[in-house]
N, C-alpha and C positions, 0 to 999 in steps of 0.2 A: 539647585536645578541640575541635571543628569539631562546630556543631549540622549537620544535612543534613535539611532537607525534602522528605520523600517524597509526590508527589499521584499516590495510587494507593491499589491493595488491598493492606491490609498482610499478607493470607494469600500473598498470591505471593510479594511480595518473602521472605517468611520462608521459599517453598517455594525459592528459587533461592539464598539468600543464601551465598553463596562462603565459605570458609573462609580467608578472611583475618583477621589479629590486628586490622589497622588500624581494620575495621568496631568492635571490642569496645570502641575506644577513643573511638569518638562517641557524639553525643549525636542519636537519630533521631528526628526527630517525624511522624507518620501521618496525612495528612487527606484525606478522599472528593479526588478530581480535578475534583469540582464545587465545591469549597467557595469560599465571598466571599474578594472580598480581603482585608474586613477578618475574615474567621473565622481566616485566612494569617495573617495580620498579628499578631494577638491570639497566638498561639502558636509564633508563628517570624520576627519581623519584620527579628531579629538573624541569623537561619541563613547560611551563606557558601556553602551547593550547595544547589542545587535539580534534585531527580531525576523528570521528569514524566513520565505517562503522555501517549502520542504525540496524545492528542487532549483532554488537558488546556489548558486554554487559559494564557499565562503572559504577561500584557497589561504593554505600558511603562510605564505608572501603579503597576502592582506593582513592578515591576523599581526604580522610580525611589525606593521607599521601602524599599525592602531595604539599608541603608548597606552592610553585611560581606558581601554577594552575590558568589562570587568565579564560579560556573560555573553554568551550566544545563543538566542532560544529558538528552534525550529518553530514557524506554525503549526507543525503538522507532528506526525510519528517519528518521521522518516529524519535521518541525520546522517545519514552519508554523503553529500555533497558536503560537509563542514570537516575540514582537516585537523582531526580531533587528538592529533599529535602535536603540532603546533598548539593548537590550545592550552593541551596538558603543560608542555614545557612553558610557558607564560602564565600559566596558575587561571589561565579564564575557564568558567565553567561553559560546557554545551550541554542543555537541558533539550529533551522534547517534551510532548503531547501527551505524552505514555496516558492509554486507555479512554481519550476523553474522547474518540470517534467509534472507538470498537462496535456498537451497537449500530453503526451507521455502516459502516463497513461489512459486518456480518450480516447484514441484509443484505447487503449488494451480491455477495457471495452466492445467498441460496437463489438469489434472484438467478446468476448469470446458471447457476446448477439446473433452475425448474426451465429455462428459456432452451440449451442443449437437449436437456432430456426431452420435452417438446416438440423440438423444432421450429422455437417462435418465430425466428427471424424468416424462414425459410415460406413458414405458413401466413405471416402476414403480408409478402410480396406476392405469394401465392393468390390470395384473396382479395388484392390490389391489383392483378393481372388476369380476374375471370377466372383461374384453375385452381376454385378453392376443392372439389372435387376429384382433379384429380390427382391432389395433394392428399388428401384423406384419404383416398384408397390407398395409396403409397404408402401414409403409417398405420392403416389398418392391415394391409396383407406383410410389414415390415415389421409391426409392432412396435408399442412406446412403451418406454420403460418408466416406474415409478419411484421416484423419492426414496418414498418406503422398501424400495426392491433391491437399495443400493448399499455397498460397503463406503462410506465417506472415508476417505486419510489424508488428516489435517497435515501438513509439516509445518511445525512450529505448535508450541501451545503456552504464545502468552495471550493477552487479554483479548483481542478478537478471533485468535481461535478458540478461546474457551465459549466468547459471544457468540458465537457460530454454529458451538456444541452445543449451546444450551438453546438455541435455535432451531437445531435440527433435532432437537429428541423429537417434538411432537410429530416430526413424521414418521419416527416408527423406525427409522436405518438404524446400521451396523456405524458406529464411531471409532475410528481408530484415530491415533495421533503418534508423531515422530519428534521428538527435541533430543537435545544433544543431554540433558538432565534428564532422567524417566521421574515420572511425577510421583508424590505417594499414594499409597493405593487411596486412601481416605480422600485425594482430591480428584483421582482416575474415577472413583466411584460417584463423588459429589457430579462430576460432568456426563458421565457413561460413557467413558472412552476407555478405549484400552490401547495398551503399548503395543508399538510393531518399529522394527529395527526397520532404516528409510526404504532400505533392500528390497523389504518381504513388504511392506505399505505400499511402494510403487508396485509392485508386481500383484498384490494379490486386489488392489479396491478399484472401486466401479468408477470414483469421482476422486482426482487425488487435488487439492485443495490447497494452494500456498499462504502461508501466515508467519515466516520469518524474515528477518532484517537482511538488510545488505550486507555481506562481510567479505572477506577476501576468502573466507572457507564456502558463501553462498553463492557467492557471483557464477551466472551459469549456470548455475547447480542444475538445472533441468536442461540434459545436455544429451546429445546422440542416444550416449547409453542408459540415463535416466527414463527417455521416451522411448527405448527397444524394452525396456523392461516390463511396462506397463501392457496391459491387455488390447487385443486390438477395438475392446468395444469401450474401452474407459476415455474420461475427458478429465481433461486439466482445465484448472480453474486456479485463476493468479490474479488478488484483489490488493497484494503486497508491492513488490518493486517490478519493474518490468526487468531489470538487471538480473534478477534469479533467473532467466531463460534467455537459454541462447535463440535468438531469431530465426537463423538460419537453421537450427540444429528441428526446431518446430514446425519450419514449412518445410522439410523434408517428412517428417511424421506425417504432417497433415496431406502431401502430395500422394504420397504411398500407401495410407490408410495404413501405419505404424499406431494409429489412435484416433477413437470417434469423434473428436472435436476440440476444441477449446473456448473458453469465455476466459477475455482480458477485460480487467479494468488499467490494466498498467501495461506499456511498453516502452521497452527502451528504445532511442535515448526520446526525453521529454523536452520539447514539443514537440510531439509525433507528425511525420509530413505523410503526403500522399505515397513518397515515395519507399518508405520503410516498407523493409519486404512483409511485413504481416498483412501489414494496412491495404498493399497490394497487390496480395495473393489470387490469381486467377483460378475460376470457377475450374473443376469443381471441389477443391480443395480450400479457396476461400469461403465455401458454403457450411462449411464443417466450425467456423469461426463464428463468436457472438461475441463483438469489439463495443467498448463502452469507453467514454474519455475519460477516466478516471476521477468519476463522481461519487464513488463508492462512503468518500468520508466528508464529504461537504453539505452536509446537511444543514442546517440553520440551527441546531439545537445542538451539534455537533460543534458549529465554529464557536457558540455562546459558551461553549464550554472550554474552548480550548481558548478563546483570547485572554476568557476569564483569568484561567490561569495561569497565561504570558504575563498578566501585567502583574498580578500579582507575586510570581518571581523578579520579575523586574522591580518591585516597591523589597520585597526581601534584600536585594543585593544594593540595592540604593541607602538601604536600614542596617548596611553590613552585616547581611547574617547570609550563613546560605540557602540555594533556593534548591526545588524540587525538581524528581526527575532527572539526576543527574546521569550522562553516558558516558564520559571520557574518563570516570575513574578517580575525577579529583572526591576529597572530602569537602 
């Protein structure tokens, strides 16, 4: 028996929990995703996995007092709140999620894309306030732009931006993508995208689209001069980490009309309060915003996939072998 600490809501975990024997045979303990290190400590200091919610925080001071620590597995994608140096140095692996929400996520994307281009949010207060009329003259003598009518630039292109690309062909756009690897043509072709260096991607597409990880090289990454660069009628769309944009650097855009709008599913930091300057953005520069709580990958066929594969790395490392997905480097 292998204790496993879970920092998360233990109604979820119980609504996806997989039908494996393995699970019956540990010992699970349950505590909020905020809890201290030492509340951790006090109830599982001995535990040999650690199963976190993606915005749990899992600091090297915890790590370094966990002697039986064998794996750390995000629920989710995302594994930058896990201090994946300390890790490395104690031989514990950190695995994520890698690709089991992408399809869930790349929905949310075109979604937050077709609501901007639209004007949903704008038009359904509209419609709720009696001025559905003269909201429609507004985008008819202003004009709505289509889908179809747009240059998409993915930045990043692992698996939900490829799910994204392969989503938005049927509308008919232009697909460009930016990663620090340019892809081979045989898979630039498989998807229809084509390369554009981040520069000439920000500056030249209609919808520029975020899809890479948190790193000390991404952090901020959409910054002053990222959003001067970009068109004054293009919108950013960030269904990735809210860390890749600076806050501030985006309500300056959005106040000046530097850019046509934005749709978040993510901002930093998480729990998002009222008082975060996006969240609080006064009209009319908060109207140019289409804010979602970052549900983009919680799907229910999405989370089935992903516990699946939490426990199942956890029955690997329990089996002594190693598990899947791994980030920090170790073999």
């Amino acid at each position: 028996m292998m204790k496993i600490l879970i920092l998360g809501a233990r109604a979820r975990y119980e609504t996806y929990l997989p039908a494996l024997p393995f699970i019956r045979q540990q010992e699970l303990v349950f505590l909020d995703r905020d809890s201290s290190e030492e509340e951790i400590l006090a109830r599982a200091a001995d535990a040999g996995i650690i199963f976190a919610d993606a915005i749990a925080p899992v600091p090297g001071s915890l790590i370094r007092r966990m002697p039986e620590l064998k794996l750390i597995q995000s629920e989710g994608v995302a594994y930058d709140k896990i201090d994946l140096d300390a890790a490395r140095e104690r031989g514990i692996w950190v695995c994520n999620n890698k690709g089991c929400n992408a399809g869930a996520v790349a929905e949310q994307a075109i979604l937050l894309m077709l609501m901007l281009l639209r004007r949903a949010v704008t038009g359904d207060r509209a419609v709720r306030e009696g001025r559905q009329m003269e909201v429609k003259e507004q985008c008819m003598a202003g004009g709505l732009t289509e889908l179809s009518a747009c240059r998409v630039g993915l930045v990043g292109f692992g698996d939900i931006a490829k799910a994204t690309a392969e989503r938005l062909a049927p509308f008919g756009c232009e697909i460009y993508y930016y990663s620090r690897t340019r892809r081979p043509a045989e898979e630039e072709a498989r998807f229809g995208v084509t390369y554009l260096p981040l520069e000439e991607l920000a500056a030249s597409c209609d919808i520029v689209s975020l899809h890479c990880p948190v790193t000390a090289e991404t952090r901020n990454m959409v910054d002053d001069a990222f959003l001067n660069r970009m068109k004054r009628t293009a919108y950013l769309v960030n269904t990735a980490r809210g860390e890749l944009v600076d806050n501030d650097a985006l309500c300056r855009a959005l106040t000046a009309g530097a850019i046509a709008g934005a749709g978040l599913d993510t901002i930093a930091p998480e729990p998002v309060t009222a008082d975060n300057p996006l969240a609080s953005l006064p009209a009319p520069a908060g109207e140019r915003l289409v804010l979602s709580p970052h549900l983009g990958g919680i799907t229910e066929a999405a989370f089935r996939r992903s516990h699946l594969h939490m426990w199942r790395n956890a029955e690997r490392v329990a089996d002594g072998h190693a598990p899947d997905n791994i980030v920090n480097g170790l073999d």
